[in-house]
C-alpha positions in Angstrom: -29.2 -12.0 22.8 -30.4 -8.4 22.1 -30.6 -8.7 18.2 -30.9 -11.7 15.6 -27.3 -12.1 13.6 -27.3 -9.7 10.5 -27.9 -10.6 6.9 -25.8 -9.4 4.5 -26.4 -5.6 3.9 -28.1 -4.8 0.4 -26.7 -1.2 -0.6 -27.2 1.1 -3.5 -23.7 2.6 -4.8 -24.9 5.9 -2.9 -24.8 4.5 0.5 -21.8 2.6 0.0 -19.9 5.9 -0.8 -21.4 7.3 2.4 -20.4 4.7 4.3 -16.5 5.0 2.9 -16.6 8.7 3.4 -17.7 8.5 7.4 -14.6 6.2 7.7 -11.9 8.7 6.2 -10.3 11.3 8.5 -12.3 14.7 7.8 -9.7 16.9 8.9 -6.2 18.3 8.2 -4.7 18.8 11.3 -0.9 19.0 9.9 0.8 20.2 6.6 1.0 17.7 4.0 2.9 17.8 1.0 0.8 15.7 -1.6 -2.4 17.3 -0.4 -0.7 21.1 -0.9 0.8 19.4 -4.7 -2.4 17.8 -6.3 -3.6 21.7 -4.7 -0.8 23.5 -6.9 0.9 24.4 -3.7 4.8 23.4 -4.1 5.9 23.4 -0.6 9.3 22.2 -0.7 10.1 23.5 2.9 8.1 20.3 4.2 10.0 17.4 3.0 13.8 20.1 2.4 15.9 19.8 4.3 15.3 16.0 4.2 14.7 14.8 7.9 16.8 12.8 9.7 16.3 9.8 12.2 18.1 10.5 15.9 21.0 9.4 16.6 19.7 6.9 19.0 17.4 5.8 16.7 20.2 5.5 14.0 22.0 3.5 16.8 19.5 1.3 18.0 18.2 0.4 14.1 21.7 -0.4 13.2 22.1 -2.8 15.8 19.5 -4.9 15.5 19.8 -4.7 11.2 23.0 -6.7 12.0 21.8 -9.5 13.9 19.0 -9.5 11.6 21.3 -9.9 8.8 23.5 -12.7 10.3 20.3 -14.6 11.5 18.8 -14.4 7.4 22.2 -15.5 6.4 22.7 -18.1 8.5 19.1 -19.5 9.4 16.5 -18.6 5.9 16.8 -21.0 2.8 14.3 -18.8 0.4 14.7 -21.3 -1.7 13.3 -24.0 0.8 10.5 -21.9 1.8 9.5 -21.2 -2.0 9.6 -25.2 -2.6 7.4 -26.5 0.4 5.7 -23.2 0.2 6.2 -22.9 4.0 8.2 -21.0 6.8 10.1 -23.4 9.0 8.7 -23.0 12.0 12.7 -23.1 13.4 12.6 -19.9 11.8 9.9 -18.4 13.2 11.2 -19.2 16.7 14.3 -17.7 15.6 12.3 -14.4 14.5 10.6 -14.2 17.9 14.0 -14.6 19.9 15.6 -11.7 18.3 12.2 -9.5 18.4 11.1 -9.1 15.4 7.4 -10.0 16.5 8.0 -6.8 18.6 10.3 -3.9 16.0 7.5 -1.2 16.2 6.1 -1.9 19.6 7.4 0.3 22.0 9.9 -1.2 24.9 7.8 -1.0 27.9 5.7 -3.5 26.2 8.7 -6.0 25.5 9.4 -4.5 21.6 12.5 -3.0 20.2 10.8 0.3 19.3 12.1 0.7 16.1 11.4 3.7 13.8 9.5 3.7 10.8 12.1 4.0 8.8 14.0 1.5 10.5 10.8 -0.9 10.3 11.0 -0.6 6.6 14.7 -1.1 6.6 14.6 -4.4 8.5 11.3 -5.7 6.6 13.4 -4.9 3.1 16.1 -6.9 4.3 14.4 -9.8 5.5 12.1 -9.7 2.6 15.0 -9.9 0.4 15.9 -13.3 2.1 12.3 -14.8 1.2 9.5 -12.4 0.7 7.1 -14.5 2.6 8.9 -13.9 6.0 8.8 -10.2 4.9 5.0 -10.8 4.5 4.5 -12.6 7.9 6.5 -9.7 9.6 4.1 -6.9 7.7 1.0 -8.3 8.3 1.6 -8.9 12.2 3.3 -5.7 12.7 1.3 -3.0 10.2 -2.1 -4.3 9.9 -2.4 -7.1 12.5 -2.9 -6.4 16.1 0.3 -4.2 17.2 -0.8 -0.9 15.4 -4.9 -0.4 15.7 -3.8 -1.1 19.8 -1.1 1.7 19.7 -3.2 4.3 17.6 -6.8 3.2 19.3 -6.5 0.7 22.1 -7.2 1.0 25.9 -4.5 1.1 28.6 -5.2 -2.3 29.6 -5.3 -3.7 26.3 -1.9 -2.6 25.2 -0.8 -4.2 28.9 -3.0 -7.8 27.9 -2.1 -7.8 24.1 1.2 -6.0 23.2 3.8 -8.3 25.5 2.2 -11.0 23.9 2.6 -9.5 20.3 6.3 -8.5 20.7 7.6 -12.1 21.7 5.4 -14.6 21.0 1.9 -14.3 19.5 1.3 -13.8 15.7 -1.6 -11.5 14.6 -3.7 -11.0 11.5 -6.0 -8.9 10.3 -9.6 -10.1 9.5 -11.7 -7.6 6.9 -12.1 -9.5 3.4 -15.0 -11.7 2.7 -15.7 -14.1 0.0 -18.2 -11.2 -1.3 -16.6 -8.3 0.2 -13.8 -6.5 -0.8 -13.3 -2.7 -1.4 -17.0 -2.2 -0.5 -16.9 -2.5 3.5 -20.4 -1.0 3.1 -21.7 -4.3 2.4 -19.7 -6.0 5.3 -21.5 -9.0 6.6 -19.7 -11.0 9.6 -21.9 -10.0 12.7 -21.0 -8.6 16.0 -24.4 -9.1 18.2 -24.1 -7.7 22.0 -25.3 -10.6 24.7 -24.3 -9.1 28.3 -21.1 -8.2 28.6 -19.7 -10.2 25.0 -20.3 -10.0 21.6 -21.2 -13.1 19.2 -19.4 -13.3 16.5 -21.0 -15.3 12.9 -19.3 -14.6 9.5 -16.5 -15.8 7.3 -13.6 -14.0 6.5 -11.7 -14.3 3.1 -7.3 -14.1 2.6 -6.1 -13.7 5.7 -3.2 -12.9 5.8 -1.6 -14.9 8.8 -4.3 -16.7 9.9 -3.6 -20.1 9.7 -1.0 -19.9 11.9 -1.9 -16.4 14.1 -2.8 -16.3 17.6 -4.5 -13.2 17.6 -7.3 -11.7 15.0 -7.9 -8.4 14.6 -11.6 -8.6 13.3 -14.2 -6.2 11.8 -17.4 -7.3 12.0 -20.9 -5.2 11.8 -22.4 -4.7 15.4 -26.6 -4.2 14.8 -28.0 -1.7 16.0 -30.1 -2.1 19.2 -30.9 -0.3 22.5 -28.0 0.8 24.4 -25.8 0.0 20.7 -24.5 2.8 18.3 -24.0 -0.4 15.9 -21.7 -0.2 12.6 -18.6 -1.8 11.8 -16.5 -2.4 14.7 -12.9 -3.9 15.3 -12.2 -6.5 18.2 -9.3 -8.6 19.1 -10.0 -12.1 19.1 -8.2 -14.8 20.5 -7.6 -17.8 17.3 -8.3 -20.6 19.7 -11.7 -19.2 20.9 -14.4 -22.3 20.2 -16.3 -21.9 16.9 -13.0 -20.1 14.9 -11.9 -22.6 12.1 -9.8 -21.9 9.5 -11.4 -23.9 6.8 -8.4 -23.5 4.3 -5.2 -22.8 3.5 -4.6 -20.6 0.2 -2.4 -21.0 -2.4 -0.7 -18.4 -5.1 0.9 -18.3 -8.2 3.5 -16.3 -5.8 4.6 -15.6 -1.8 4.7 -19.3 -1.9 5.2 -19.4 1.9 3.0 -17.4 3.6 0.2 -18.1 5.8 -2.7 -16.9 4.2 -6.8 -18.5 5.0 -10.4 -19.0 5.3 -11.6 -18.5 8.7 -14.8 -19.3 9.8 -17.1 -17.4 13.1 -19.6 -19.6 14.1 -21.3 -18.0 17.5 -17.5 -16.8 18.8 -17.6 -15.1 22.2 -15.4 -12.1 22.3 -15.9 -9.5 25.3 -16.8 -6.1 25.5 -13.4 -5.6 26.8 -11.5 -6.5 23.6 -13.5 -4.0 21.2 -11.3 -1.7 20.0 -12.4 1.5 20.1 -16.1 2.8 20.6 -18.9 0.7 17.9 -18.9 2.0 14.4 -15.2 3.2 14.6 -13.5 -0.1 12.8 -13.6 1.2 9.3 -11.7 4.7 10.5 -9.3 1.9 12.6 -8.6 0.2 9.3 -7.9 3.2 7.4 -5.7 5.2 10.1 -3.5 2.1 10.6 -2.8 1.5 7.1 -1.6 5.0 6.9 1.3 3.9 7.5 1.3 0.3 7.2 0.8 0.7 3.5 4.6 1.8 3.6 5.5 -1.8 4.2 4.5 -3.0 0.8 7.3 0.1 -0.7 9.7 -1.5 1.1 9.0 -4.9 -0.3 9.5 -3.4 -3.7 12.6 -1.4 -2.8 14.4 -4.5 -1.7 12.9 -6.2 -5.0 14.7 -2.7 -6.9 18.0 -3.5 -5.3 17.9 -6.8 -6.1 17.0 -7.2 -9.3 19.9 -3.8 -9.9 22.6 -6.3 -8.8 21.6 -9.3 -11.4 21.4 -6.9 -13.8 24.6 -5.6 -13.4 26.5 -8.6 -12.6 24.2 -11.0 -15.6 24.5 -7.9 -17.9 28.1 -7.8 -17.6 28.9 -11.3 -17.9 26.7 -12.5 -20.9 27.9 -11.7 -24.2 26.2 -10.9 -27.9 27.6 -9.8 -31.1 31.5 -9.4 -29.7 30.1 -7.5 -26.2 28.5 -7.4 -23.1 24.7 -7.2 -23.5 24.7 -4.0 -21.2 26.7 -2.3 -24.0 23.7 -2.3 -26.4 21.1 0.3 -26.2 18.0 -1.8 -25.6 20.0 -3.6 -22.9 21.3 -0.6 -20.9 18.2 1.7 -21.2 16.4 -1.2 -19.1 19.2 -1.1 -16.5 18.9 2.6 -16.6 15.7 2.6 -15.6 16.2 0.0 -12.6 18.5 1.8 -11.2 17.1 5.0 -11.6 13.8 3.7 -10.5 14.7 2.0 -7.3 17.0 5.1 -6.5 13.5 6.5 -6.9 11.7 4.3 -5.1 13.6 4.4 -1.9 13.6 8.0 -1.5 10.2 7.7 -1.7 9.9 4.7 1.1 12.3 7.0 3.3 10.8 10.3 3.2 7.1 9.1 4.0 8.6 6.9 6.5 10.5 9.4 8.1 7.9 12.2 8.5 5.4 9.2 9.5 8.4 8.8 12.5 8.2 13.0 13.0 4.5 13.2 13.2 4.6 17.0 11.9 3.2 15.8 8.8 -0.1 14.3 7.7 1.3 11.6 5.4 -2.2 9.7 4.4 -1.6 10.7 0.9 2.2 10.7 1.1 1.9 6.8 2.2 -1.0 5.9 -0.4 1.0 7.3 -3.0 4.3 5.3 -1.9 2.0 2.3 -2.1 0.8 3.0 -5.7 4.1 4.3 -6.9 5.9 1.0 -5.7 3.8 -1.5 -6.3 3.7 -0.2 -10.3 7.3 0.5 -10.4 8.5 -2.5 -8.8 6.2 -4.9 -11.0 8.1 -3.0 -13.7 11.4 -3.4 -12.6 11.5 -7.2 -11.8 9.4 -7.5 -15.1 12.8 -6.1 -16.9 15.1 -8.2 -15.2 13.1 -10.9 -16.6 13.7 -9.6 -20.2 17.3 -9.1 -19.5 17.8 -12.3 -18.5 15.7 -13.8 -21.6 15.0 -17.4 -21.3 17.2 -17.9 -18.2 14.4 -15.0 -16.6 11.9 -17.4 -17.5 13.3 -20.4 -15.9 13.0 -21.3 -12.5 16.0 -20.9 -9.8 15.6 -25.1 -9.1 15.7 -25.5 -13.1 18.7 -23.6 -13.4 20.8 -25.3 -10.7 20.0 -28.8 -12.1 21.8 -27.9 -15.5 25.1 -26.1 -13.1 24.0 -22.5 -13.5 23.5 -19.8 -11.1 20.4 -20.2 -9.4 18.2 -16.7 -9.9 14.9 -16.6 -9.4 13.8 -14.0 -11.1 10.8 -15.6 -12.5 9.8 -16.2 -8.4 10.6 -12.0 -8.2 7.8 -11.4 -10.6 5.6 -13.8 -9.2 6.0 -12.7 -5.4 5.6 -8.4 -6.4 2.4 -9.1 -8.7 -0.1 -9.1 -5.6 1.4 -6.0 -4.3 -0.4 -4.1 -7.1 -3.9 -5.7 -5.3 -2.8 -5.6 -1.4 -4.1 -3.2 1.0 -5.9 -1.7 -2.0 -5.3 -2.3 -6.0 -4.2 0.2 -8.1 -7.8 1.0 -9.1 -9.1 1.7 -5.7 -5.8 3.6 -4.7 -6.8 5.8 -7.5 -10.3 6.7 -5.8 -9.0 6.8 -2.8 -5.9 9.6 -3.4 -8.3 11.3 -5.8 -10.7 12.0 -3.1 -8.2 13.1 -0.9 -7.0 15.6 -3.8 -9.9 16.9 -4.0 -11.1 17.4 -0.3 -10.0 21.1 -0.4 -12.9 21.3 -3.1 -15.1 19.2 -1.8 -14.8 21.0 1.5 -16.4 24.4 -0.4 -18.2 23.8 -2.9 -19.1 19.8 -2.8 -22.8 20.9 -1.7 -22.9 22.7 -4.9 -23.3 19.3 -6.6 -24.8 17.4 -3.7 -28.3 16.5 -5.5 -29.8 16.2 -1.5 -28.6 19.7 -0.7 -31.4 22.4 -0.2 -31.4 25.1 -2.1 -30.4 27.6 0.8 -27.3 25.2 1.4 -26.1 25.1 -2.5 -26.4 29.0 -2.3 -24.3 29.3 0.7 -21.9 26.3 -0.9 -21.5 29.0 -3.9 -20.3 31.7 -1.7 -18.0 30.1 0.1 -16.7 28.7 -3.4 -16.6 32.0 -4.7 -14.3 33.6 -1.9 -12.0 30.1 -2.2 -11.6 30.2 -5.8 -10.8 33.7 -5.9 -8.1 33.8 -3.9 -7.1 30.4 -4.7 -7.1 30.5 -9.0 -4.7 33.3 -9.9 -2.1 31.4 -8.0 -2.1 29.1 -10.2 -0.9 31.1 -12.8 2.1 31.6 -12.2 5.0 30.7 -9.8 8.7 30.5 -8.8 9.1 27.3 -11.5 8.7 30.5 -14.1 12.1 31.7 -13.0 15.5 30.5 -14.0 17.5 30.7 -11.1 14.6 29.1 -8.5 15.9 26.4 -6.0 19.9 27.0 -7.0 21.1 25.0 -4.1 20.2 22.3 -6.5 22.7 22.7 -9.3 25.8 22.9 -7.4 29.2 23.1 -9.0 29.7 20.2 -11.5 26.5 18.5 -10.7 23.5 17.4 -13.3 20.7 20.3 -12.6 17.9 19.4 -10.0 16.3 22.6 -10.1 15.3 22.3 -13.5 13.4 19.1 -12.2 12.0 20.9 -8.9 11.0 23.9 -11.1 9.1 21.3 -13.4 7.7 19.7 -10.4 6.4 23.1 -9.5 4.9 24.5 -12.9 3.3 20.9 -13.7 1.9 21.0 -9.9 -0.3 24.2 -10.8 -0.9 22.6 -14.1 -2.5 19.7 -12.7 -4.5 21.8 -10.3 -6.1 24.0 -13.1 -6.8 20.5 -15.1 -8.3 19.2 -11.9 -10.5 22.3 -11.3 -11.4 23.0 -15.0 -12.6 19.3 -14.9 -14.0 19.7 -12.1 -16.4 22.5 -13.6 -17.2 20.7 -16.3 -18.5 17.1 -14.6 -19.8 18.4 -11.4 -21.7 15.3 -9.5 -20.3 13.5 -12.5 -16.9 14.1 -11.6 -16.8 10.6 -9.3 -17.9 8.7 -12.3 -14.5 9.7 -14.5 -12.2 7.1 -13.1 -9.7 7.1 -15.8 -9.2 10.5 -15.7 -9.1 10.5 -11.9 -6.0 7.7 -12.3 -4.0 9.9 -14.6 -4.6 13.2 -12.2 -3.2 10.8 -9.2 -0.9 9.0 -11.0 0.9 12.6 -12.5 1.2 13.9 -8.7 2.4 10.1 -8.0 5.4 10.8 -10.4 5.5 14.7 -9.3 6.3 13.7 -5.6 8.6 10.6 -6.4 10.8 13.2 -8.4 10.9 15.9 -5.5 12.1 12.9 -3.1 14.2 11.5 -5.6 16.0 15.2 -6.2 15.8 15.6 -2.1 17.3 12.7 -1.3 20.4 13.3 -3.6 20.9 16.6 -1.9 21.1 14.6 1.6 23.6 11.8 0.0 25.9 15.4 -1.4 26.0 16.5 1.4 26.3 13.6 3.9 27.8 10.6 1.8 30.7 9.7 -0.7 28.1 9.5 -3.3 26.8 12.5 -4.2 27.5 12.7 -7.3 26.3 9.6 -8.1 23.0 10.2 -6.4 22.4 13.4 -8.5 22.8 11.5 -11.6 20.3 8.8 -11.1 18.0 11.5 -9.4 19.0 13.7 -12.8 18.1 10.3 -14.5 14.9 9.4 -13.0 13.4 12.9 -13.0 13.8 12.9 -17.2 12.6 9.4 -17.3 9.2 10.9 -15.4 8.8 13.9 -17.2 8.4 11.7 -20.2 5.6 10.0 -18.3 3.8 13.1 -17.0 3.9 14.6 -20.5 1.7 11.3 -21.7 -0.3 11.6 -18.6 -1.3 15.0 -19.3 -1.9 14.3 -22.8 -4.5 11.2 -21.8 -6.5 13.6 -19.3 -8.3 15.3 -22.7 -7.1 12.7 -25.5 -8.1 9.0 -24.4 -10.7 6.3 -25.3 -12.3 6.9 -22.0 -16.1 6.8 -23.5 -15.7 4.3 -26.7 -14.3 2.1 -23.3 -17.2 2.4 -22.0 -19.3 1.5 -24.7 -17.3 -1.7 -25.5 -17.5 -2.8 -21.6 -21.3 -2.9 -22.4 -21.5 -4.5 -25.4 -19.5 -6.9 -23.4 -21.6 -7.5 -21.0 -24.6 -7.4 -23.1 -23.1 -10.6 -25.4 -22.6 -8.4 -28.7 -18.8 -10.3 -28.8 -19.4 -13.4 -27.8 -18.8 -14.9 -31.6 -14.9 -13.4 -30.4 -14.3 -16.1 -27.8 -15.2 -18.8 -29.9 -12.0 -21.2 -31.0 -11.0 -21.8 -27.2 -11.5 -24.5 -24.3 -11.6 -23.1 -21.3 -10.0 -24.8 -18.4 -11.4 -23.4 -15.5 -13.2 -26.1 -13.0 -16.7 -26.2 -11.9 -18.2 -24.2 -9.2 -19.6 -20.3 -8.3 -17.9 -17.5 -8.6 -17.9 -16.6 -4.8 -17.7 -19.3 -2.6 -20.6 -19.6 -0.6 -20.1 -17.7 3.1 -23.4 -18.2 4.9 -23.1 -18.0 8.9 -22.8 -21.5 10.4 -21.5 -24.2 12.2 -18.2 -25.4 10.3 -18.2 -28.0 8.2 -14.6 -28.7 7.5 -11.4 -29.6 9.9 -9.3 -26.7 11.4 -6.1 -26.3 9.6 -5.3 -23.9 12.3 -2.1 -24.4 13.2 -0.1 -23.0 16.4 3.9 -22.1 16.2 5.7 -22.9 19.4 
């Protein structure tokens, strides 16, 4: 071999930033609508008039939603799969005869070639059956192998891998270790070159798939050496390669059923011919493909929405207190108020970014990162309200409740199953960094040598020019603005219909509002700046509510215009948009009045022991054992619990 395996990579905070910022796209080819809001830029002509799928499209989605349905009728027990915690593997058959292996893979590779939004339609549905199939479908579709080939791979990969994908082979997607999570920078599986392979040595944590998947997509660090750029790197992998074991099987307090493991690379052979991409390109893979496979997570949590909607209504209605339905008392209704106004919410979200993903005029990145983070929060919310509404039948399990004759719900499984979403494919933490960045790249773009302590003084001087002509031009714009006047975006208050201009004039003003807080804070941190998460969270999560009300207010529009229910539609997006505002308001308010720094000294008296004397009166359950398991390259020590599905 050309190079020993790697150890694990020490890094200081610094290098591990550097490493994350190499990965991110650095340019803006296309408009995007988020990046132009957190900017104070509303440019409602990008997402109005809402876009529309083709009609073949339309056609071909339709079609196969119906046999989808009818086989999820006729075939899923959710139920079952929540008590054994396992898909029948009947059912996966039955998931690879109609195609569903194969929705976004394009035909001439043997898929249906289903849109995004279309994607998202079909994984809501099926999700709704059992979440866990919705999970299996995800993870081999949006992360797994199918969608780094079609962005990145070769022509004769996409000929070797994709027929495979589309019919019979499940994929997962290999980038967690026991110590590794959010900092890739510290990634230590190893990729070493020997002729015309590479040897693979790590282990790889919560995989998603991979006890049961046929083919990996793995990242793994390829050493430098002569005739090697090195860095992280993404190859396809086939699972029954020698020296891949998966070592174990996960369990979770939720998603019960899916295939989720510990996999183990002991001296793997994988050729050159099944890297994708050129070396030190895998992080910038990862993050272009979840682009828009994040949007698969949103549609989890819109199907959860409609869900939990209709057991609201139809519990609501049905249980009585103090000589009425519960729905008719206020503390009842204002929850069901906000479920439905939420998930209206919600899926205008999910089917704008999906549908400009399917256009490709727009650069969503932010658009799908902030569907993620709006959804995942929202839909926690919403099934944690059913819950309430339901009171100690919410509690209860669906099993529990058919053994005393009542209706079956599982609304405690609902909670359970969404709670991970708020961690998957990057927590709510971490989606805050990442947006924020994004939101500020415009700034970072002229003036981020400025506060770059490595920067010459030549450079910073030439930083503060270019700032200078930016900032000029850009600030007075954020004074004022067509939110300012009355009669702005008319179209939107038709005759006898709640008022969405109001709302899209709101979105407007507060867009420019949160640019001058972003700038002004900007000013006053500097290089600092990075450090203020919390306030970085609020900045993201006010554009998060900003955009969900300018889809929510689009998509009403559409349904006036196209549907019977109009008029409907304008009142939960007249709904929803107050609902927000209420939130923004708060959110502006915690930018400048929060506990941010007293936080921060708490966290280190903390850590420093000053409260210990507060956690005594308690036994703590937890076993024996370290905090990370440990992950040193080797020969396996435990059976393969791999399993194939034929």
């Amino acid at each position: 071999m050309s190079a020993p395996p790697l150890k694990k990579p020490v890094v200081t905070e610094r290098e591990a930033r550097q490493v994350a910022e190499a990965a991110r796209e650095q340019a803006w080819r296309k408009p995007s609508f988020a990046k132009e809001l957190f900017l104070g830029r509303f440019r409602l002509d990008l997402i109005h008039p809402h876009p529309l799928p083709t009609d073949e499209a339309v056609r071909r989605g339709e079609q196969f939603l119906t046999k989808l349905r009818a086989f999820c009728e006729a075939k899923v027990d959710g139920a079952l799969i929540e008590r054994e915690a396992r898909i029948p593997d009947e059912v996966i058959d039955g998931l690879k005869e109609l195609g569903a292996l194969g929705m976004k893979i394009d035909p001439k590779y043997g898929g249906l070639g289903l849109t995004q939004v279309y994607y998202n339609k079909a994984l809501a549905l099926v999700g709704s059956a059992s979440p866990a199939i919705g999970v299996l479908l995800s993870a081999h579709q949006s992360i797994g192998v199918p969608q780094p080939l079609k962005l990145f791979g070769t022509p004769e990969q996409k000929e070797k891998f994709l027929p495979r994908c589309a019919r019979t082979d499940i994929s997962a997607f290999l980038l967690t270790e026991p110590d590794v999570g959010s900092d890739p920078a510290r990634l230590a599986t190893s990729a070493v070159p020997d002729g015309d392979d590479y040897v693979l040595d790590g282990v790889k944590l919560w995989t998603t798939n991979g006890v049961v998947a046929d083919l990996l997509v793995v990242m793994a660090r390829v050493p430098k050496s002569e005739g090697h750029k090195g860095g992280i790197t993404a190859f396809v992998v086939e699972s029954d390669s020698p020296g891949v074991t998966v070592e174990n099987r996960n369990a979770f307090m939720g998603l019960r059923g899916i295939e989720n493991g510990v996999t183990r690379f002991h001296q793997v052979r994988v050729p050159a011919a099944n890297r994708i991409g050129p070396e030190g390109a895998g992080l910038k893979i990862a993050l272009t493909t979840l682009n828009t496979g994040r949007l698969s997570l949103p549609a989890s949590c819109v199907a959860a929405g409609k869900w939990c909607l209709k057991i609201a209504r139809e519990w609501s209605a049905a249980r009585e207190q103090w000589g009425k339905p519960v729905a008719h008392h206020e503390a009842v209704g204002q929850k069901i108020s906000f479920i439905a106004a939420t998930t209206f919410a919600l899926e205008a979200v999910l089917d704008l970014s999906s549908q400009m993903a399917d256009e490709d005029r727009n650069d969503i990145r932010i658009e799908g990162a902030l569907a993620k983070l709006f959804a995942s929060e929202m839909g926690w919310k919403i099934a944690d309200e059913l819950v309430q509404i339901r009171g100690g039948r919410g509690f209860e399990t669906a099993d529990s409740l058919r053994a005393r004759g009542e209706r079956a719900v599982p609304a405690e499984q609902i909670l359970r199953d969404l709670r991970i979403n708020r961690i998957f494919e990057g927590s709510t933490e971490i989606m805050h960094l990442l947006i924020a960045r994004e939101a500020v790249d415009a700034h970072l773009t002229v003036a981020g040598d400025l506060i770059d302590p490595d920067k010459s003084l030549s450079d910073k001087a030439k930083a503060g020019a270019n700032a200078g002509v930016f900032y000029a031009k850009w600030l007075p714009k954020l004074v004022a603005g067509p939110g300012q006047l009355p009669r702005t975006y008319g179209e939107f208050h038709p005759t006898g219909h709640p008022d969405l201009a109001a709302h899209l004039r709101y979105v407007e003003r507060n867009a420019r509002k949160l640019a001058r807080s972003t700038f002004y804070a900007m000013s006053r941190w500097q290089g600092r700046m990075e450090t203020k998460q919390g306030f970085l969270g609020r900045v993201v999560d006010i554009g998060a509510e900003l955009f969900a009300m300018s889809a929510a207010v689009v998509r009403a529009e559409l349904l006036r215009t196209t549907t019977d229910h109009g008029r409907e539609a304008y009142q939960l997006a007249d709904t929803f948009c107050r609902q927000s505002r209420i939130r923004v308001e708060e959110l502006f308010g915690r930018l400048w009045s929060n506990t941010d720094d007293i936080d921060r000294k708490v966290v280190k008296g903390v850590l420093g022991g000053a409260y210990e004397w507060l956690e005594e009166g308690v036994i703590d359950p937890s076993g024996e054992g370290p905090w990370i398991a440990d992950a040193t390259p080797g020969a396996s020590e435990k059976e393969n619990v791999h399993r194939r599905i034929r």
